[in-house]
C-alpha positions in Angstrom: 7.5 11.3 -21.1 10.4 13.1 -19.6 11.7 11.9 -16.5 14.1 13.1 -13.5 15.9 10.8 -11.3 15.4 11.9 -7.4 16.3 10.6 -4.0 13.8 11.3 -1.1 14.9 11.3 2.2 12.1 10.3 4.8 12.2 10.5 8.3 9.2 8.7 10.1 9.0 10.4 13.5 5.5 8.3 14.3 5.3 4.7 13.3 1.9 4.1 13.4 1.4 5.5 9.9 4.0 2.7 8.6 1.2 1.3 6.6 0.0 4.2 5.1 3.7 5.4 4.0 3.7 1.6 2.5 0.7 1.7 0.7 2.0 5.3 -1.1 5.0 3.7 -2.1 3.6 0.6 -3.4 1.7 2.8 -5.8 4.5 4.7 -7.0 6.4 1.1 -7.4 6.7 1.7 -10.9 9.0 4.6 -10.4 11.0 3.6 -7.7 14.6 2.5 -8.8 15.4 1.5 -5.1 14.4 1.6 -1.3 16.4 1.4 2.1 15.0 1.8 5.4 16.8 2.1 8.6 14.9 1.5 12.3 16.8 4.3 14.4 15.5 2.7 17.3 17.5 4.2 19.9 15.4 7.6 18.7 12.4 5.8 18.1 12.5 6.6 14.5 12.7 5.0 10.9 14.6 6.7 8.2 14.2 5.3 4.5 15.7 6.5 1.2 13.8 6.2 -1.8 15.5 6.6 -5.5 12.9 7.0 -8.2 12.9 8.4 -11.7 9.8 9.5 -12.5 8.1 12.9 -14.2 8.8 16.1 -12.6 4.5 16.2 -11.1 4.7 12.8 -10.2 7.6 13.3 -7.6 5.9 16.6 -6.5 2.5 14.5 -6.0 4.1 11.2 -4.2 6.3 13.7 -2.3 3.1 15.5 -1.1 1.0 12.6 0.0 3.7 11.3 2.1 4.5 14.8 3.9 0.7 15.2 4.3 1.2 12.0 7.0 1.1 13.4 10.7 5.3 12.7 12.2 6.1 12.1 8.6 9.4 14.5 7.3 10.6 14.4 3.8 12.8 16.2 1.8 13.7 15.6 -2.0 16.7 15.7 -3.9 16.9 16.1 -7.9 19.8 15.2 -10.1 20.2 17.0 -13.2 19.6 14.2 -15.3 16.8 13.7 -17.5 15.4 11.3 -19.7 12.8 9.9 -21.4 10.7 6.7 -20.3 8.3 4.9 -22.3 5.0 5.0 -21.3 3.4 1.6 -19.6 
């Protein structure tokens, strides 16, 4: 399976989804390399940064659900590296 190492930036404008934007990352968990997330709470906002490496559809698809929330921004960022990754 071949795979592409991304960084999506996510900026949660409307906290009440929290859970929901939880529960799409905890089912993408096998793809995510690492996760940050920042409480900007001077603008009432939460940023978080999420490295995965993952194939090119699933990136697309988690990246899709989570912009699909309502005050939910995202934008992705792909590195030219590919790879393979066994299949679980």
């Amino acid at each position: 399976m071949q795979t592409r190492v991304a960084v999506m930036s996510i900026i949660v404008e409307n906290t009440d989804f929290a859970e929901e934007i939880n529960n799409i990352l905890h089912v993408y968990g096998q793809y995510v390399i690492g996760r940050m997330g920042l409480p900007y709470r001077e603008k009432k906002i939460s940023i978080i940064s999420v490295a995965v490496d993952a194939p090119q559809d699933v990136i697309s698809a988690m990246a899709g659900k989570l912009g699909r929330i309502p005050g939910v921004n995202i934008k992705t960022a792909y590195s030219n590296i590919t790879g393979e990754k066994p299949e679980n």
